[in-house]
N, C-alpha and C positions, 0 to 999 in steps of 0.2 A: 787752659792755663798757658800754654806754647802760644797761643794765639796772641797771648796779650803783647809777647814782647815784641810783636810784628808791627802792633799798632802802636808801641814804647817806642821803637826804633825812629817809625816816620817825623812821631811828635818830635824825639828828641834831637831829630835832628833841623827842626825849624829850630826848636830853643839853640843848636849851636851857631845858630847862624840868624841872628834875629834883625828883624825893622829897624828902622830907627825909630827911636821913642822921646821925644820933645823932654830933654831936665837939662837946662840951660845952666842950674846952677849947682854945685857938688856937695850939695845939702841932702839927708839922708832921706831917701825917699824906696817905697816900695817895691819891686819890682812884678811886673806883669806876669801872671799862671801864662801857660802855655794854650789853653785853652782860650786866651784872650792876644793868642797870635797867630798868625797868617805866616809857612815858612815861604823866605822873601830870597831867592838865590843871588840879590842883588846884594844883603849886609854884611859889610867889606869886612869885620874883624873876624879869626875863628881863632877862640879861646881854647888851647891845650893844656892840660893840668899835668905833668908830669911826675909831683910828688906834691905830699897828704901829708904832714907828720904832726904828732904822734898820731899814730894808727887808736892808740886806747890813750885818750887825755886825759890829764888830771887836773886835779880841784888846782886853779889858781896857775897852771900851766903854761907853757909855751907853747905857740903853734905858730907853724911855717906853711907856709903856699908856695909852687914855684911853677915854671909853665914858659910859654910861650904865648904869644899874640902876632898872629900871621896875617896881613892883609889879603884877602882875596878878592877883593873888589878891582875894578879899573881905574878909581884915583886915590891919589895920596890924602893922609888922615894925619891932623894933625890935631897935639896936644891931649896924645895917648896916654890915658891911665887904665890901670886895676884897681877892683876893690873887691870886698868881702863883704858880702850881704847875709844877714841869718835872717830865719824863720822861727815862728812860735813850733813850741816842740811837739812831736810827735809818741804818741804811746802803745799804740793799737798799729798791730800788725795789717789790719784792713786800711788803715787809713794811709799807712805809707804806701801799701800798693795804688791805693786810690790818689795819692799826688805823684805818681808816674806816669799819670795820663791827664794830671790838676793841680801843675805845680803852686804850694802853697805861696803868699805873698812874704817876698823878704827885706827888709832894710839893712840899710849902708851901718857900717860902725864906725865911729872916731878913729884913726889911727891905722886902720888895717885897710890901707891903700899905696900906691906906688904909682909913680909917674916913671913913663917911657919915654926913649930917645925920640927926636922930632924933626923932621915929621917920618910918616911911614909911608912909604914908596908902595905901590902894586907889589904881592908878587913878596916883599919884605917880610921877615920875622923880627923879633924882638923878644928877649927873655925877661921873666919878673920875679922875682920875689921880695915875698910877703912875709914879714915878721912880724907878731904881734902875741898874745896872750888869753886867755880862756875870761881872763876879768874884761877885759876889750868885749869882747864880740857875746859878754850877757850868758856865756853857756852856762848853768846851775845846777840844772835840777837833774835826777837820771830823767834818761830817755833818748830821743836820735832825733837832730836839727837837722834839719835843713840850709843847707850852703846855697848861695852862687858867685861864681867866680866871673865877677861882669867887665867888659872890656868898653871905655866910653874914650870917644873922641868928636872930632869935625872932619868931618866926609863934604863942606862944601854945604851943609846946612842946618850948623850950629853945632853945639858941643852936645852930643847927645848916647844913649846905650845902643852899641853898635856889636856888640857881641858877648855872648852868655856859655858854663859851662856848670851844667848842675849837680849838686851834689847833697852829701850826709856827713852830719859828723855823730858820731855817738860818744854820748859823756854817759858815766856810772857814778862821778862825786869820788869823793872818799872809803864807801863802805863799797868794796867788788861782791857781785855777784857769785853764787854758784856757779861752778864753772859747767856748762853742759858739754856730753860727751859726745865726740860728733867721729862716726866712722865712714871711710869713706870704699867704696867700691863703684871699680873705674873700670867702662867698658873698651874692649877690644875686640871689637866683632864687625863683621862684614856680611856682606850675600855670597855664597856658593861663587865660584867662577870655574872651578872643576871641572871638566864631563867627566862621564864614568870612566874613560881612558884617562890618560897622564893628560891630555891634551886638555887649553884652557878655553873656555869660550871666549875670551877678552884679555887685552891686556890692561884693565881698570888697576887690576889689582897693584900693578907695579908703577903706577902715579899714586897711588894713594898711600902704598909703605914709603913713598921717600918724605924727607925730612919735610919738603913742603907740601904733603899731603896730610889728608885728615888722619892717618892712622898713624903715619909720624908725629902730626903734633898729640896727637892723644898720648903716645908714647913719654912723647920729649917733656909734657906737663908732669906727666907722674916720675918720671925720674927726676924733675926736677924740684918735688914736694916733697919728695927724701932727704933732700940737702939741707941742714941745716941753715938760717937766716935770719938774722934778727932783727932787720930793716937797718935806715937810718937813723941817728940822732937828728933832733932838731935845734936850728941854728936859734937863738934867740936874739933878738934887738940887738943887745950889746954884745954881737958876733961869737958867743959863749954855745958849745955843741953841748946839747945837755942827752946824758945817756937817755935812750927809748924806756921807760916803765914795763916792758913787754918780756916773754919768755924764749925759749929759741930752742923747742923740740923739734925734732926731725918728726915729721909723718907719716904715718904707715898707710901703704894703700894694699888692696886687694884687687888685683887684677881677675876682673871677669871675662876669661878669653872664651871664645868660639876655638874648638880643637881644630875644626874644620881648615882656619884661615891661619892656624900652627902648619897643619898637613901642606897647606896651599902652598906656604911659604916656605917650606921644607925641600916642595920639591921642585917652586922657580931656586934656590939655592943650586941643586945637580943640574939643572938645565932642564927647558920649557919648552912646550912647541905651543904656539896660540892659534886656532882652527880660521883659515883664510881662504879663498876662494883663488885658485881652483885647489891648493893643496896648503896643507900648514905648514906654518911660517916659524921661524925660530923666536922664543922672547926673548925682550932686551931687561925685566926686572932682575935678572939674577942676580947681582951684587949688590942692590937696595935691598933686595928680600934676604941677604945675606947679613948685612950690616942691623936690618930692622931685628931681625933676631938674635943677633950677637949683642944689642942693646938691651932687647927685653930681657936675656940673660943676666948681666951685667946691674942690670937694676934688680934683677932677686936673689943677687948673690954678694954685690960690692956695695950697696945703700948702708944709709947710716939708720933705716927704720926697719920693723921688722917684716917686710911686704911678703905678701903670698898670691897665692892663683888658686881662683874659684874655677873651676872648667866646666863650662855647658854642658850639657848634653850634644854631640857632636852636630855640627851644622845648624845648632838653635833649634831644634823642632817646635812647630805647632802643640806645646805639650798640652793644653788645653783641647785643644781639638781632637788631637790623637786619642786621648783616653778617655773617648766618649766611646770605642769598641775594643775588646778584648786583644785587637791583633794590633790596637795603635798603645793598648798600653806596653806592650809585650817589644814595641818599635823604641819607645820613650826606655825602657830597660834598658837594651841594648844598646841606647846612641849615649846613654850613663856611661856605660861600662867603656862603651869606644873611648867618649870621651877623655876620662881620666888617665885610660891608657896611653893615650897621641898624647897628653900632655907629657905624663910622664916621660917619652919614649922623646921627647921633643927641650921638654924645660928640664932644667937642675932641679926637681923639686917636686912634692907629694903632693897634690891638691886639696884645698879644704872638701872636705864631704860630709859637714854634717849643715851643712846651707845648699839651698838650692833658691834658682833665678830664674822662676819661668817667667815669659812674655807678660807683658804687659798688658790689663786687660780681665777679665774674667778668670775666674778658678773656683775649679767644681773641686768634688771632693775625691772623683777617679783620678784628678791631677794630680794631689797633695798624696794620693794613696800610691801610685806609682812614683811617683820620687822619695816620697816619704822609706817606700821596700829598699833602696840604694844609697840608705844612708841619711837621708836628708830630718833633720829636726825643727830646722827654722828655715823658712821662708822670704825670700825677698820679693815684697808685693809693691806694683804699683798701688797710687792714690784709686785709681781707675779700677782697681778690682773689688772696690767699697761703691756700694751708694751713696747718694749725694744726701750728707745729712741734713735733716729740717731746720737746722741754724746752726749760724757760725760759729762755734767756740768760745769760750771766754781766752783761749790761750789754746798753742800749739800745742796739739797731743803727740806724744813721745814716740820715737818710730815701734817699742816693742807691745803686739797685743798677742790676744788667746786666738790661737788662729782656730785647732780645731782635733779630736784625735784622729791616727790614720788608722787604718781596719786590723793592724799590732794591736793597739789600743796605748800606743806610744804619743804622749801630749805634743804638739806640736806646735811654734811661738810663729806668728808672721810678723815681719820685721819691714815695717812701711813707710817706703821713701819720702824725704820731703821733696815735693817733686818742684818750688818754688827755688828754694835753694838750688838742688841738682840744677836746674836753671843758669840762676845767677853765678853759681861754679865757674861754668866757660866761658863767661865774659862776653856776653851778648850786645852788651853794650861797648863793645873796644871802638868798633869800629867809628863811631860815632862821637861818642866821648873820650878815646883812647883808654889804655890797659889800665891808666892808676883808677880814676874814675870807674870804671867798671868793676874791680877789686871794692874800692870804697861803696859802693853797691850792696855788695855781699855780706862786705862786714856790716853794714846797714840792718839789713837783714836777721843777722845773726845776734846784732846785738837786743833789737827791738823783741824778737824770740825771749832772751833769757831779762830783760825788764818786764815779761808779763808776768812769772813767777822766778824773782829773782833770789829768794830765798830756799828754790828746789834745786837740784842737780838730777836733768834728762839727759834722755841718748837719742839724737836723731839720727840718720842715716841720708847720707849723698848717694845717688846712684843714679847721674848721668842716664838719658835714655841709650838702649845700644848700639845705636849707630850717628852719634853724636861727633861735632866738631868742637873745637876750641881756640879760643886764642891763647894761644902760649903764654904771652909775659901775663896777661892777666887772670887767666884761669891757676897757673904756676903760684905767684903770687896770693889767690883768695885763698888755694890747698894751704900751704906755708902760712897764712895767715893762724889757721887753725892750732897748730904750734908756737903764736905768739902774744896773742892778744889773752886778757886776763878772763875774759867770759867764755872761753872754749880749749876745750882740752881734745886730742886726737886720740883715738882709740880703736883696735881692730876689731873685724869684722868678726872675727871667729871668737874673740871675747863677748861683745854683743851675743854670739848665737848661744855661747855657754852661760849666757850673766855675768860675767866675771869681770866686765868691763869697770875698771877705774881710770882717775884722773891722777899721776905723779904729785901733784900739790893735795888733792885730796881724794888720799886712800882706804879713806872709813867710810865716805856718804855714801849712805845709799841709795838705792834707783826706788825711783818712784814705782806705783804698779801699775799693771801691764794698761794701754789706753783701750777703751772703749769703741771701735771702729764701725759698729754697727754690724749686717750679714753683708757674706762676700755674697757676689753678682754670678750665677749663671747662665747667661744669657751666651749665645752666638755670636755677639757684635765682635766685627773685624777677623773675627776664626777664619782659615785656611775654610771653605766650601767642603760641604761632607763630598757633594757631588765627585770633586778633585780627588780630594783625598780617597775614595772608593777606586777610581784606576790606577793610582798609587799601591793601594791596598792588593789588587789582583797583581800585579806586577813582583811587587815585594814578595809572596805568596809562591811562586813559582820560584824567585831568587832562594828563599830558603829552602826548596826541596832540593832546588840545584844544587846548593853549597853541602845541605849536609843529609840529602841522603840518592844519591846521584853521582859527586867527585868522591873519588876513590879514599876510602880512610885507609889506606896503605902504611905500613909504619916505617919505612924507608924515606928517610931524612929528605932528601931531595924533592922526593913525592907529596910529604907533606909538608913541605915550606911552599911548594908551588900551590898549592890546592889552598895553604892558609892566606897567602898573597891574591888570590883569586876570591876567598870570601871577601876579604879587607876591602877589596876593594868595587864590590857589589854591595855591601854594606853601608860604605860608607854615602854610593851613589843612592841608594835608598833612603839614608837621611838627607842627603841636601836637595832633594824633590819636595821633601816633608816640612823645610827649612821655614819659620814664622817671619823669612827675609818675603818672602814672596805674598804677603797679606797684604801689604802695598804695591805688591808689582805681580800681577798677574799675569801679563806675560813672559817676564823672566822662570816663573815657576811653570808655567807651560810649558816654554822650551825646556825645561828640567824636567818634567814630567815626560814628556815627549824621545826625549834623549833616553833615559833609562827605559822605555819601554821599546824602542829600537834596538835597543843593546841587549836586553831577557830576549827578544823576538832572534834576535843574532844568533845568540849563544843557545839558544833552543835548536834551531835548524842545525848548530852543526855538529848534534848527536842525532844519528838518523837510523833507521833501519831500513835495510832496501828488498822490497818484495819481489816479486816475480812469478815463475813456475814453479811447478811439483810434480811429481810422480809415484802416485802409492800403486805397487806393481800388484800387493799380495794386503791378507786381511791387518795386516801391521809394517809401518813404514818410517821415513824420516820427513820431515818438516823442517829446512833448512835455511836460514835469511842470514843476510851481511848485515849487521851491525859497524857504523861507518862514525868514528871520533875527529872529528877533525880542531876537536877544542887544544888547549897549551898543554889542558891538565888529564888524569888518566881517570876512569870512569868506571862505578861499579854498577853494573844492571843486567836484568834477565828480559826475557820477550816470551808474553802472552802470547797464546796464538787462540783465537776463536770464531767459528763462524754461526751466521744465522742460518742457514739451510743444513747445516751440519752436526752431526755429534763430535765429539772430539774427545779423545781421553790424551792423560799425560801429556799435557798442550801448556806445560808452560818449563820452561828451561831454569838451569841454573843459575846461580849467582858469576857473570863475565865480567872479566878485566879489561878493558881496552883502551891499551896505550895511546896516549896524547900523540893526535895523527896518524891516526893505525885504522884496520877492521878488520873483524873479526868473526868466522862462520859462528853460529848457534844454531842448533835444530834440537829436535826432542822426536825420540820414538812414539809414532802416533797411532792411534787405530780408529781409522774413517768406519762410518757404520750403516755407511751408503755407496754405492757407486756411482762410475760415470763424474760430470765435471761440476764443478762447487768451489767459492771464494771464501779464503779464510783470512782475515785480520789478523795481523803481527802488531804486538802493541809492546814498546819500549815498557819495562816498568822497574822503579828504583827499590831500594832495602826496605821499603816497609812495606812494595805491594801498590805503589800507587801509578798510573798510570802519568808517561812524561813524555813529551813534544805529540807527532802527529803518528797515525798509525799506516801501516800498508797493509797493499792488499798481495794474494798470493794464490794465483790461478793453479787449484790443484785437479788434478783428474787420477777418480780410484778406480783400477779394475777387480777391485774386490767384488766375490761373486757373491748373492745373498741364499738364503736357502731353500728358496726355491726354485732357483738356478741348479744349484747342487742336484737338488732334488729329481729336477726333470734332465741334468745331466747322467746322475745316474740310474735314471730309468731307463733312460734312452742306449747306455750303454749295458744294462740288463738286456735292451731289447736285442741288442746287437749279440749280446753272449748266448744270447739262445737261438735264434739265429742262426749262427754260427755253428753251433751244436746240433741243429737239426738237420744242414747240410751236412754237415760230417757223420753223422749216423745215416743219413740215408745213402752216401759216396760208400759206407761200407755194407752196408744190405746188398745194393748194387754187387759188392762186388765179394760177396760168398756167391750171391747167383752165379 
């Protein structure tokens, strides 16, 4: 579906720029699909629309065009006009997608044209407007017309259509519509730039928090969807400003932030250092990443709607992926709980926790069960985590269905993006057509939605893909629309996940039932590699014996804020390895995986035990090794000792403390049960018994004697006592003789 607006963009920008086309005379005549044009970078006129009004027409109403007409060609154009061309109306949602790549055929209307000053220089502008009426230009029935706003002159070979800018008008008559309820959640998410230290791999991040980066306009649109706006009135013929027919709600959105790129920006704010060759370098985002969050603030606390924040799971995880093994669901837990806490600890404000936003993409039911255990009851799914159903729809199905229960047996709703709209939101077409045109898109869109069953009242759901850009005045504008126009009403996201969701004008309709989506998808496609994820997994694994049975659980304040700042932040590097940023960039998530296992390899070596000699003199001795901390934080563990050529009793020591940058003797009373020389292994081991980092060896030599030693020692000294005795009795026989 992304695809398409690639191939919308090329087309649409031949039609802004189009051939010339032979009509000699200003008699109404069709104009040419897109598909029956060649884009020509020679045709001099480019048609700009800068205001649409009324945004929602009425039976018998006024309408206004206004705009620009800019030569871009090398010669002057003379006997410059506009005009307004409609099209046969449009009813089916496939079909208006299918003239964005086929534009339908339109004619000229009596009346709704404008001659330009003359002639037009290279390189010149000229403004136009259009005054005219709904009876003019044939609009009647419900449904969504098709415009174009055609720029005709002589370029030098005849008077002819030298420039086009396409568009929609949607008319509903006299009887409006159910109003459908449209909630919207708005990403704010990035890739990791973290390492596991303070230190940043890049400075990406502090181009894309200022205002003309993607995370500032993403910013700057939804504080700007808050603001209450009710558009223009439209001017009519007889220069009469007739008030807009429209509403003028402020918008609530739901920010769905990455905690991660909170943390990020938290701590370019106190000052950065970004990793440079040969040593790191100071960042310069610190005052943009200060400003960007004193904005985010600022919009969930001084807005005119009632906005909140949905918070990831910290860093985005693969949560699909993860909970394919007991120890990635158990990762997906934790990066919950992280998460909501960095928000907390970061925003003015509690986080939604009964929605959750995995990745895009497939979802098993280990997924929906680990988010589900942290609260979560509905679901924010892509289209893409459905199969592709066997035919099109008679009409849009509503975003809420039956998702599925979790292993509580807690029913649980999935709530499914319109991902055509999310689309059209950001104004993908600004560029090309400019912001009003791009907005007039959307409401296009939205309107032709609630003409398929205009007598229902549905909820669909916006939700931008997460690492999405926008154009501001037009993406601003489409939000804001939703608060004005009479076929949609704005509604939050946490109403949605409760049912509760109503429309201000109508607080009794109620919601359709839940839509029919088919089975979610299990499949692998686009997962983080189990392969990756498995040295992830060993790494992680060893981080949690570190943190909590390894650093010292001492209750001395100091002690334990250092040991709690020392998991934060092994934890948190373990999520953004995990991070669903790296399913399109493989290498980035490399380097992150790469990073964090240098860093456990680190932090492992510099709890050591140092071997050496021994000396058992007698049948029981000591066994003595240096235990060597050279980590921040202080350390509880005891040292195995064991050999394979050896017996060993009483071979494993106490429970030791050793202070951050310290060592510390351990031995244990031993009793060898051999002599002479034998190698005994010192093995570090933590509070439950488990063996941590590497072991040493300990050259011991026993002179312990065994009992046959004994044995033949004291014969031998039996022998000698008799012996002894028998001289001495014969020294005295001697000596009576």
């Amino acid at each position: 579906m992304r695809l398409r607006w690639l191939t919308v963009a090329v087309l649409l920008a031949g039609v802004t720029a189009v051939p010339a086309v032979a009509d000699p005379t200003p008699s109404p005549s069709p104009s040419p699909s897109p598909s029956q044009r060649s884009p020509a970078p020679e045709a001099p006129l480019k048609v700009t629309v800068t205001e649409l009004l009324p945004r929602a027409p009425v039976a018998h109403g006024a309408f206004e065009v206004s705009g620009t007409v800019k030569n871009i060609g090398d010669t002057a154009v003379t006997d410059v006009q506009v005009r307004l061309k409609v099209g046969e109306i449009v009813t089916l949602r496939s079909d208006l997608h299918a003239a964005d790549t086929d534009r339908p055929v339109t004619y000229s209307r009596e009346g709704a044209r404008v001659i330009l000053a003359n002639p037009l220089a290279p390189g010149e502008s000229a403004t136009f407007d259009i005054r005219t009426d709904l009876d003019a230009l044939r609009i009647r029935s419900l449904g969504v017309y098709p415009l174009d706003v055609e720029a005709r002159g002589n370029a030098g070979a005849g008077f002819q259509s030298l420039g086009l800018a396409p568009t929609w008008v949607p008319f509903f008559a006299d009887a409006g519509p159910r109003q459908n309820r449209v909630a919207v959640l708005w990403p704010l998410v990035d890739q990791p730039h973290q390492m596991v230290t303070s230190t940043f791999a890049d400075d990406r991040l502090a181009t894309r928090l200022a205002s003309t980066g993607r995370l500032g306009r993403m910013l700057a649109v939804a504080r700007g969807a808050g603001r209450r706006d009710c558009g223009g009135g439209v001017i009519t013929a007889a220069g009469l400003r007739q008030k807009p027919p429209t509403r003028c709600e402020a918008v609530p959105i739901t920010y769905g932030v990455d905690p991660d790129l909170l943390a990020a920006a938290a701590t370019m704010a106190s000052g950065y250092r970004v990793a440079a060759s040969p040593k790191a370098v100071a960042g310069q985002g610190g005052a943009v990443a200060e400003g960007w969050l004193d904005s985010l603030r600022e919009g969930l606390t001084k807005g005119s709607a009632a906005n909140a924040v949905l918070a990831l799971p910290y860093a985005d995880p693969d949560v699909t992926a993860l909970t394919r093994t007991s120890g990635g669901r158990d990762d997906v837990a934790l990066a919950t709980v992280l998460g909501r806490s960095t928000v907390g600890d970061v925003l003015p404000t509690t986080p939604l926790t009964t929605v959750a936003w995995p990745p895009a993409g497939p979802m098993t039911q280990g997924a929906t069960d680990a988010l589900a255990g942290n609260g979560a009851t509905a679901f924010v799914l892509d289209e893409s985590a459905y199969g592709q159903p066997d035919s099109e729809p008679d009409s849009t199905p509503q975003a809420r269905t039956i998702l599925s229960s979790s292993a509580t047996g807690t029913e649980l709703d999935g709530l499914v993006v319109d991902s055509d709209l999310s689309t059209l939101v950001l104004g993908p077409e600004s560029r090309i057509l400019g912001p009003r045109l791009a907005e007039q898109r959307f409401l296009a869109e939205t309107a032709i939605i609630a003409t398929q069953r205009p007598g229902e009242a549905r909820t669909f759901l916006i939700a931008p893909d997460r690492r999405s850009d926008a154009s501001v005045a037009a993406s601003t504008a489409a939000l804001r629309d939703l608060g004005r126009v009479p076929w949609l009403c704005p509604v939050t996201l946490g109403a949605v996940a409760a049912g509760t969701e109503r429309c201000v004008e109508q607080p009794t309709v109620k919601s359709v039932g839940p839509a029919d989506r088919g089975t979610l998808r299990s499949d692998r496609a686009n997962e983080l590699p189990a392969s990756y994820l498995s040295g992830i997994a060993a790494d992680r694994d060893v981080v949690a014996q570190l943190t909590d049975a390894v650093l010292s659980d001492a209750q001395d304040t100091a002690v334990r804020n250092a040991v709690a700042a020392t998991k934060l932040r092994l934890r948190q590097a373990v999520a953004r390895a995990e991070s669903s940023a790296w399913r399109s960039d493989a290498t980035g998530g490399q380097a992150s995986a790469n990073a964090l296992h240098t860093e456990v390899g680190r932090l492992v070596d510099r709890l050591v035990v140092r071997g050496g000699k021994a000396l058992l003199t007698s049948s029981k001795g000591t066994l003595q090794v240096s235990i060597e901390n050279t980590l921040d934080v202080p350390v509880d563990v005891r040292v195995r000792f064991s050999s394979k050529t050896a017996t060993l009793s009483n071979a494993e020591t106490g429970l030791v403390q050793i202070p951050a940058g310290h060592a510390v003797q351990a031995g244990v009373k031993a009793e060898a049960q051999r002599s002479g020389q034998f190698v005994v292994f010192a093995q570090i081991v933590d509070r439950n018994g488990e063996p941590f980092g590497q072991e040493a060896e300990v050259i011991v030599r026993s002179t312990r004697f065994g009992r046959l030693a004994l044995a033949v020692t004291a014969g031998g000294f039996g022998v000698l006592l008799i012996a002894a005795g028998v001289r001495v009795a014969r020294r005295a026989v001697r000596a009576r003789r």
